[in-house]
C-alpha angles and dihedrals in degrees: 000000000000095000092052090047098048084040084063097037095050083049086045098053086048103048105034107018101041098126087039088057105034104104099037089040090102085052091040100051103060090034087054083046104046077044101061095037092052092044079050095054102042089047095051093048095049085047097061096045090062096043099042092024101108095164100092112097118237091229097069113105128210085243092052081044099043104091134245117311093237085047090055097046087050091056096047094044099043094039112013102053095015119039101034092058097044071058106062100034085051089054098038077057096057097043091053092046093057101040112125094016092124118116101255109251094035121138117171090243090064129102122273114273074239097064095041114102113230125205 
């Protein structure tokens, strides 16, 4: 799931956010790539864990597995009904911030504000 997701955030920050990410670009690139690779390696790993991993004994049930209950509230309580929304108002923040902030006459099939001659 991680490699999918970096694979449409590195084409995101390409398409839509091009003038956003024009300067960091050169930091951005190698950190998206270091990123996916590492997402790849992790997941196949775990994978195969999962698929090849026959130590686990066939008696233990997902209850004598599930954590603690206080565990579990906290969880709920911190993530669930805190943290997701700090989310989603943070990034409705940004979106809005940033609304507009386009040169105007860009389209994403015009050349790079580098290559334009200015006068």
């Amino acid at each position: 799931m991680g490699v999918v997701s970096d694979i449409v955030m590195a084409f995101q920050f390409g398409a839509n956010w091009s003038v956003l990410a024009e300067r960091p670009g050169s930091i951005q690139g190698p950190l998206l790539g270091y990123e996916t690779f590492t997402a790849f390696m992790l997941e196949a790993t775990f994978f195969g864990v999962v698929l090849l991993g026959r130590d686990i004994p066939y008696s233990v049930t997902v209850a004598a597995a599930a954590a603690a209950e206080a565990s579990l509230s906290f969880l709920l309580w911190g993530a669930g009904l805190f943290v997701l929304p700090v989310i989603g108002v943070y990034s409705a923040v940004v979106y809005w911030m940033f609304r507009g902030k386009q040169r105007k006459g860009y389209t994403p099939t015009s050349a790079p504000p580098s290559t334009v001659k200015r006068s």
